[in-house]
N, C-alpha and C positions, 0 to 999 in steps of 0.2 A: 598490404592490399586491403582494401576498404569492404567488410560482409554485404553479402548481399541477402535477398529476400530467400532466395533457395538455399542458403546456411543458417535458415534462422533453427530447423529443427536439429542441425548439429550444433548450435551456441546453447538450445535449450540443454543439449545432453553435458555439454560439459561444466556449466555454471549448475547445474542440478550435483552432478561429480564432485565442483568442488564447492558445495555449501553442505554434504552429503560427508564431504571430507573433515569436517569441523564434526568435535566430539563433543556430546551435549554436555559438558562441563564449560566448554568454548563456547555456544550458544548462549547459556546460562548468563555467560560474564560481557559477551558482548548484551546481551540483551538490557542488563543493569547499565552497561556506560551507555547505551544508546538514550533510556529514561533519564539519564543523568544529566545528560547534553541538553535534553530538549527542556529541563525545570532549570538550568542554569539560563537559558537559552529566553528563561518567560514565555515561551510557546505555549502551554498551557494555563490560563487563568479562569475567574470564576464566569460561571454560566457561558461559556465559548461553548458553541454545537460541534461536536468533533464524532468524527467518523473512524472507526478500529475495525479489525479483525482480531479473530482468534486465528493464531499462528496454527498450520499443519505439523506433524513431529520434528520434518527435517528442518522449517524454517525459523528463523529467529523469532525466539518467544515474545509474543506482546503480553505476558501477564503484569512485567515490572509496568510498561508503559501506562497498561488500564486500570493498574492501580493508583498508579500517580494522577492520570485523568483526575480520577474518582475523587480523589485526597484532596486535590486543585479545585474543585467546585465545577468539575465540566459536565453540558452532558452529554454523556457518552451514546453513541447509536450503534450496533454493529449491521453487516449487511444480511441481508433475507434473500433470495433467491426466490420470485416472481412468476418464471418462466423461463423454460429450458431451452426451448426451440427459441425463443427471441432473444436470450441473454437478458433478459431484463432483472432488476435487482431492486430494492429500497433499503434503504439502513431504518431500521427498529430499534426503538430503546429498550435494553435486556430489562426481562424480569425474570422471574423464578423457574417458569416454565422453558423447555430446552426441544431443538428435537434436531436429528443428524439428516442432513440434505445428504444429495446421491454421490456427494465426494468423501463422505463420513465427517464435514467441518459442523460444530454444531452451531444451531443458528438460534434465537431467541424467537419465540409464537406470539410475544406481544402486538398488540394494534398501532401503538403513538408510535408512528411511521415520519419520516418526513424523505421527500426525494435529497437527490446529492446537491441541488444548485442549494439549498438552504444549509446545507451546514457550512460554517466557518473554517474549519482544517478538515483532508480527509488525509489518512494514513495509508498507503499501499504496500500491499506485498508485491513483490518479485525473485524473477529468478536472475535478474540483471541489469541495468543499469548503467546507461552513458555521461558523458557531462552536459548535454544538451538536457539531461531529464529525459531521452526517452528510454521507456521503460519494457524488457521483455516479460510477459507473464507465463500463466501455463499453456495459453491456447485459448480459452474459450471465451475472453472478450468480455467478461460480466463487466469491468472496471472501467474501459475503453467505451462501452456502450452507456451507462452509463453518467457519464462523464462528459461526454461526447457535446455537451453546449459549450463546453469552453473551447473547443475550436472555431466557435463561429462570431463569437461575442471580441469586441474590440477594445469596449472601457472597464465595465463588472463583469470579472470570470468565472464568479464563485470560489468557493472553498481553495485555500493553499493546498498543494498537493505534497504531500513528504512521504521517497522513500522510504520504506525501513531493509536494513541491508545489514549485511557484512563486507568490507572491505573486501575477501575475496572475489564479490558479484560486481565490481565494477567493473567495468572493460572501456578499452577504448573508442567503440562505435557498437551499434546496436539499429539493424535495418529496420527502418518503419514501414508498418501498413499505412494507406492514407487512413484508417479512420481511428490510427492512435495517438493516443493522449500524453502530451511530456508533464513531467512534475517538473511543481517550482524548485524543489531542496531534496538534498537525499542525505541521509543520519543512519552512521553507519558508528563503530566502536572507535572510531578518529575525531567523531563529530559532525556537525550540521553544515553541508556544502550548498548554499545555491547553486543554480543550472545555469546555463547558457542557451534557454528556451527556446530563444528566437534563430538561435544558430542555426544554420544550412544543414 
């Protein structure tokens, strides 16, 4: 039987269970083959605008990844949180300065900002994961909103969108809201899968 909209907050509880279920030694190593996939992959090259996060404790670590960025000649932007009440967000180029937003993720106080349609790759977190690319997060839409032109755009969609996961967080279907955003690929400790984007 195919999830529906009123089971999204129990798929949240149980993909949060079992990525919760992986011990940070298992984190650690997927997190290496993940980076590994994506420099075999040529996904990152020089000067590409690419969009990261820093990972929360239980989810797959981006440090392998944003060091590879770095190493690769990217540049790297992470997101800034904007506004609460509208979800709004920009990805900031890190510098030195750090400060922790009201989730405790810490976010970069720099200015050279640029919105998501100008960067070339962006990287998402989740807590799950279909083969259509659509994606469940935590709730509160920063990424979705966001994002949100490439729903409407037909020829340039902006930036590739990639997963980052564990093989655990896939599932077979994943209910969408109308105003959520599928990724092109999802990279998980197996490898680089494109989506079925346009699927029903």
């Amino acid at each position: 039987m195919t999830p529906s909209l009123s089971d999204r907050p129990g798929l949240r509880a149980s993909l949060r269970a079992a990525r919760r279920g992986l011990s940070a030694i298992q984190r650690d190593a997927i997190a290496v083959a993940i980076a590994s996939h994506l420099d075999a992959g040529r996904c990152l090259t020089p000067n590409k605008r690419v969009g990261l996060y820093l990972a929360l404790p239980d989810e797959i670590p981006t440090e392998p990844l944003l060091a590879l960025a770095q190493d690769r000649g990217c540049k790297v932007y992470l997101p800034r949180i904007i506004d609460y009440r509208a979800c709004t967000m920009r990805f900031i180029r890190p510098t030195d300065s750090w400060r922790r937003n009201r989730y405790g993720i810490l976010e970069p106080t720099g200015q050279d900002s640029l919105p998501a349609h100008w960067l070339d790759l962006v990287f998402l977190p989740a807590l799950g994961v279909d083969p259509r690319g659509a994606r469940l997060g935590h709730g509160a839409g920063f990424y979705d909103r966001a994002l949100n032109f490439r729903r409407h755009r037909q020829v340039w969609r902006g930036p590739k969108l990639i997963v980052v996961a564990a093989d655990v967080q896939r599932i077979d279907h994943i209910p969408e809201q109308l105003y959520d955003v599928r990724c092109d690929a999802i990279v998980t400790e197996s490898g680089i899968t494109p989506t079925a984007r346009n699927a029903a």
